[in-house]
C-alpha positions in Angstrom: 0.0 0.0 0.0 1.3 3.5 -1.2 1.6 6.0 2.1 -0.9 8.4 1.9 -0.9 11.6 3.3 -3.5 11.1 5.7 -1.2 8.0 7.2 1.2 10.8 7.7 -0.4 13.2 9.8 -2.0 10.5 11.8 2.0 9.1 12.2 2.5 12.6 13.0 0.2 13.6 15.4 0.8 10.3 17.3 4.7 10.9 17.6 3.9 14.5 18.5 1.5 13.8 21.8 3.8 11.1 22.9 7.2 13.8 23.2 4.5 15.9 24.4 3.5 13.5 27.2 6.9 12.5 28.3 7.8 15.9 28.1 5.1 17.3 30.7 4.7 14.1 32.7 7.3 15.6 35.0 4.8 18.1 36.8 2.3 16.0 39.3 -1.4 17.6 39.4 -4.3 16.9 41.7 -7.6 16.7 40.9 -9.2 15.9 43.6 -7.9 12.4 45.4 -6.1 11.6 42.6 -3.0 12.5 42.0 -1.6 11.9 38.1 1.2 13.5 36.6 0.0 16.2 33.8 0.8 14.1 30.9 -2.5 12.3 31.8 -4.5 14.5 29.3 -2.5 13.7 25.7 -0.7 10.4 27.1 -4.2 8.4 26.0 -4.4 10.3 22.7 -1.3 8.5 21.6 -3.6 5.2 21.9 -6.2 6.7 20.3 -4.1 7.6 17.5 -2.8 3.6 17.7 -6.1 2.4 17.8 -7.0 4.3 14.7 -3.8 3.5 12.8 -4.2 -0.2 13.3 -8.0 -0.3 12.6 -7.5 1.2 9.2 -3.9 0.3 7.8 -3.3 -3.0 10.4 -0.4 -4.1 12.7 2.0 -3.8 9.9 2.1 -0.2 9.5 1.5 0.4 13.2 4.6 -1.5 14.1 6.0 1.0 12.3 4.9 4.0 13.5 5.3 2.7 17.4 9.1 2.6 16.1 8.9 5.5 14.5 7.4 7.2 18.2 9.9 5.5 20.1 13.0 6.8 17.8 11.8 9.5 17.7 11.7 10.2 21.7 14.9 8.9 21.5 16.6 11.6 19.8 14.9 14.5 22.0 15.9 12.4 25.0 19.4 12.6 23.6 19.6 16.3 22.6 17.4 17.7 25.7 20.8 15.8 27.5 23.0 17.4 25.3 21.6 20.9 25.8 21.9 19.9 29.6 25.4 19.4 29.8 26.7 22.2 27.4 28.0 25.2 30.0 25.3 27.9 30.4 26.0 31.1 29.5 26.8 33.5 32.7 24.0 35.5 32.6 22.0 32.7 32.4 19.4 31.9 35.3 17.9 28.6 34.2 20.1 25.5 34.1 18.3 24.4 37.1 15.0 24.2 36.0 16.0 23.3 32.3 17.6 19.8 34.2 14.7 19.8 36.7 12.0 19.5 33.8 14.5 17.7 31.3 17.1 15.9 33.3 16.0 12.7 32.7 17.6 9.8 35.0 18.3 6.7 33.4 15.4 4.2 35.6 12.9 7.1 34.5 14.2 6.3 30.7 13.7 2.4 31.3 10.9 2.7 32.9 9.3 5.0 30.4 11.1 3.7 26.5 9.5 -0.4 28.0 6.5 0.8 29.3 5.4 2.9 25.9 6.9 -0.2 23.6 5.4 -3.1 26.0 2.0 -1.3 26.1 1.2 0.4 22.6 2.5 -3.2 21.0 -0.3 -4.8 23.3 -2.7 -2.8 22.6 -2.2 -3.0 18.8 -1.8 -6.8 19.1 -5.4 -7.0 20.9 -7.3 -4.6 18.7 -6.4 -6.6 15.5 -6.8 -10.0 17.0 -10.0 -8.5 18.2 -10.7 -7.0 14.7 -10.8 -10.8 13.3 -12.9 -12.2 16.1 -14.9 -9.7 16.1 -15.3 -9.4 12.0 -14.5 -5.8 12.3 -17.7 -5.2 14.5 -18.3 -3.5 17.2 -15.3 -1.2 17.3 -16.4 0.3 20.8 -15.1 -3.0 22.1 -11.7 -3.3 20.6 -10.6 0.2 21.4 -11.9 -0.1 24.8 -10.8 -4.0 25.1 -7.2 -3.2 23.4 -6.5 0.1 26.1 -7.3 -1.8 29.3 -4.6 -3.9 28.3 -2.0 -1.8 27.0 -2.5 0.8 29.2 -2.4 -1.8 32.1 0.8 -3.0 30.9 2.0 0.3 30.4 1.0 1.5 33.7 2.2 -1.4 35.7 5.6 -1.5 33.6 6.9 2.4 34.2 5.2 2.8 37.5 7.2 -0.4 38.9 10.1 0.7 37.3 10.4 4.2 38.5 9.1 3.5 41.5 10.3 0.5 43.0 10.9 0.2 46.5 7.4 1.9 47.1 4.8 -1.0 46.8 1.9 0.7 48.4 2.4 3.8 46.5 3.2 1.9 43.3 -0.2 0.1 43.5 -2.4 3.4 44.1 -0.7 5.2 41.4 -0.4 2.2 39.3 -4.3 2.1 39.6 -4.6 5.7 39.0 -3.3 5.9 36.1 -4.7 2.9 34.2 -8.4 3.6 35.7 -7.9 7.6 34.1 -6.7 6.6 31.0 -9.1 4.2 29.8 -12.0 6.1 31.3 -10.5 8.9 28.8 -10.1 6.6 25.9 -13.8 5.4 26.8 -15.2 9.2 26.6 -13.2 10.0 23.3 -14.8 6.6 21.6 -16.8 8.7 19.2 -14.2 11.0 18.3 -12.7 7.5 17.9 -15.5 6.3 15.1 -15.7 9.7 13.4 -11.8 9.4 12.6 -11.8 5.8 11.4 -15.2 5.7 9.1 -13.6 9.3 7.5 -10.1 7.2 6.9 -12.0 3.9 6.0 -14.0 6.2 3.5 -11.5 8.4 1.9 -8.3 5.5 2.3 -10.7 3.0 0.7 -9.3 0.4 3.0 -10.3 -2.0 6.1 -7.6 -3.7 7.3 -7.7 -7.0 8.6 -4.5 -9.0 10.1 -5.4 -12.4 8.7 -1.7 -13.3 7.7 0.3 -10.6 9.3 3.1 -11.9 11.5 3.0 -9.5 14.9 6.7 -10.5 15.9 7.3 -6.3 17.1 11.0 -6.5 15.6 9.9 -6.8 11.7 9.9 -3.0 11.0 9.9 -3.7 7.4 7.6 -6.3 7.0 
């Protein structure tokens, strides 16, 4: 299949709320009891974004754009580190908060590069599984079914990784964070539906993973 431009700015906006998520899930917010970190708002977009990507072109070119996402990160990771440790100017006031919001330790790193891959490759493993058992009915319960998953795994993954050594505060936080973002991925379902028929329309294409190998690794396949 040629790449349109539609699969484009889908790729695009998907990469784009994920540096966006990492980059603000340093503040903590409360609303309420909870307490989430800020990123909670656009973090679930990102699965959105998944959800639609493998409803209409499949696994295949979702692999690809999960890749794409996480190489991405990778380089802003690496330059934001860069910019960290170059001296500052005299005159200027904010190396201190420029580390505090983009210092980056390494656990944090782990804990968020394996939860984003573990999680967005789950959920796009369950949706197109789902997808055939489902005969691409009922899409309400495949983007719902395929984020309580990966957003479990993701969850439990990063919050036991930066957190460890905190077991009761790992488990609130761990089901925080999973119980927000799929109540958010729940309330954007229609914004869900209107995306997907208008790609299904225009693309001319419905996906289904009959013979699709879902090994994560095959980038190009």
């Amino acid at each position: 299949m040629n790449v349109s431009h539609r699969l484009v700015i889908i790729a695009a906006i998907f990469v784009t709320c994920l540096i966006t998520a990492n980059t603000i899930a340093v503040k903590v917010i409360s609303l309420g009891p909870f307490i989430l970190p800020a990123a909670i708002m656009i973090f679930p977009l990102s699965y959105i974004f998944g959800d639609i990507l493998t409803e209409v072109y499949g696994y295949r070119w979702a692999r690809r754009v999960i890749w794409l996402g996480f190489f991405c990160n990778l380089i802003f990771v690496i330059f934001a580190w860069v910019g960290q440790v170059l001296p500052p100017a005299p005159f200027w006031e904010g190396q201190e908060a420029y580390e505090s919001i983009l210092g980056y330790t390494p656990r944090l790193l782990v804990a968020s590069f394996g939860g984003y891959l573990i999680g967005e490759f789950a959920n796009s493993f369950v949706l197109a599984k789902m997808k055939i058992l489902t005969r691409g009915r009922w899409l309400w319960s495949r983007t719902i079914g395929s984020t309580i998953v990966g957003q479990g795994l993701d969850s439990l993954v990063f919050i036991t990784l930066a957190f460890v050594g905190t077991p009761s505060f790992m488990l609130i936080m761990i089901l925080y964070h999973w119980l927000a973002k799929t109540v958010l991925e729940a309330i954007a379902t229609p914004f869900t539906y209107a995306v997907v028929n208008f790609l299904k329309k225009r693309e001319a294409i419905d996906t289904y993973d009959y013979q699709t190998n879902f090994n994560p690794f095959l980038i190009s396949h």
